[in-house]
C-alpha positions as CSV (number, residue, x, y, z in Angstrom):
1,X,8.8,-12.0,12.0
2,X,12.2,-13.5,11.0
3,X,14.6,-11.0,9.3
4,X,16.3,-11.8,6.2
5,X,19.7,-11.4,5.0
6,X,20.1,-8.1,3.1
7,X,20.3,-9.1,-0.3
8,X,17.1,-11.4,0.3
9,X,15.3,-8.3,1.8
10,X,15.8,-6.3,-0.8
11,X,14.5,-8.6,-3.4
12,X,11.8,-8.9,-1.4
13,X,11.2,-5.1,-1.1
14,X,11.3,-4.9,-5.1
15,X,8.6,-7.6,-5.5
16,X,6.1,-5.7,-3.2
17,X,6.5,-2.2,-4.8
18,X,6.4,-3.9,-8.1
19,X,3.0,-5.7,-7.1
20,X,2.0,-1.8,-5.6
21,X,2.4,-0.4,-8.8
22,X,0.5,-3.2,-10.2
23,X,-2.7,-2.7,-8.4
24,X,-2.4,0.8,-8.6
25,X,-2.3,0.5,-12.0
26,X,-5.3,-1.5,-12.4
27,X,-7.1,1.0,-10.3
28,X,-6.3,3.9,-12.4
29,X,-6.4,2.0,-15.6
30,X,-9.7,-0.5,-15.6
31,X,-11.6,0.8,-12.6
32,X,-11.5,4.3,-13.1
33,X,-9.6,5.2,-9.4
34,X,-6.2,7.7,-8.7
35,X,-2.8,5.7,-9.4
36,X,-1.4,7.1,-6.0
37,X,-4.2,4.0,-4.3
38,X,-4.1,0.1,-4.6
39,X,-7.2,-1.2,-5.5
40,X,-6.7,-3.2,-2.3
41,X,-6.9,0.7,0.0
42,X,-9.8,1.5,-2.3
43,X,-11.9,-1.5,-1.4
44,X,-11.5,-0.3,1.8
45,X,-12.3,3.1,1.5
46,X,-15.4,2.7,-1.0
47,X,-16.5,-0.6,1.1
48,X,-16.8,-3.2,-1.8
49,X,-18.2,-6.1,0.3
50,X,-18.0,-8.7,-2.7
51,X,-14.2,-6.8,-3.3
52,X,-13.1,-7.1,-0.1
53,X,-14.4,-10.7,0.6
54,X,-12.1,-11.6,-2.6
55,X,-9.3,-10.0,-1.8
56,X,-9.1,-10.9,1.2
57,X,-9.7,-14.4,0.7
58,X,-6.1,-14.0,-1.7
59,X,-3.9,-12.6,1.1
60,X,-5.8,-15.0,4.4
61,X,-3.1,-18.4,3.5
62,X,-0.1,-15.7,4.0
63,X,-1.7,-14.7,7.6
64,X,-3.0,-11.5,6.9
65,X,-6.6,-11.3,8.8
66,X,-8.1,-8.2,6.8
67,X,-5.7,-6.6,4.1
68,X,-7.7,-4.2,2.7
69,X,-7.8,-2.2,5.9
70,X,-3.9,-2.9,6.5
71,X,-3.2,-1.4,2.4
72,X,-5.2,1.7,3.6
73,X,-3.4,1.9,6.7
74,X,-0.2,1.7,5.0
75,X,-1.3,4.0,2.6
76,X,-2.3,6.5,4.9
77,X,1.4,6.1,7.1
78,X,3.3,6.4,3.9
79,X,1.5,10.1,3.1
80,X,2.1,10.9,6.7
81,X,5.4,10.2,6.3
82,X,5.7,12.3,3.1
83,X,4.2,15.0,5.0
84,X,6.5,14.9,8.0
85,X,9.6,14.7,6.2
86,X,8.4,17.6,3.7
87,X,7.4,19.5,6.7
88,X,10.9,19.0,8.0
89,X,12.3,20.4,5.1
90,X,10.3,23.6,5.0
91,X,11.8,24.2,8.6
92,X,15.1,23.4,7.9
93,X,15.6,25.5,4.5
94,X,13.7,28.6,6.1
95,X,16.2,31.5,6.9
């Protein structure tokens, strides 16, 4: 993967969370799922064959072979994370 100039990076950052908070949106808001899971993850999850044949199908001329199972593996590194560095905290703060 090539790596891009701060600035560039950045602005590329911003436009994935913003399209993350999208989808989670729409989950939450029109199919009835948790805002903390992109409809993408939830796909996954649930197995929506027709879902993930569509969605997929979006993301497959930008290289990405299944990205349903990639948002819930994402998803699932970013609460790990959480947990870890929460977990770190407790130990550090304890007397």
């Amino acid at each position: 993967m090539m790596r891009l100039p701060r600035p560039l990076y950045i602005a590329w950052r911003v436009a994935e969370m913003l399209a993350q908070i999208g989808s989670r949106f729409v989950n939450a808001a029109f199919l009835g799922g948790s805002t903390r899971q992109t409809v993408s993850a939830r796909a996954y999850v649930e197995q929506w064959p027709r879902g993930r044949v569509w969605i997929n199908a979006v993301f497959s001329p930008f290289g990405v072979r299944d990205h349903c199972a990639e948002a819930w593996d994402s998803e699932l590194k970013d609460a790990l994370a959480t947990l870890e560095k929460n977990r770190a905290l407790l130990i550090v703060s304890e007397p």
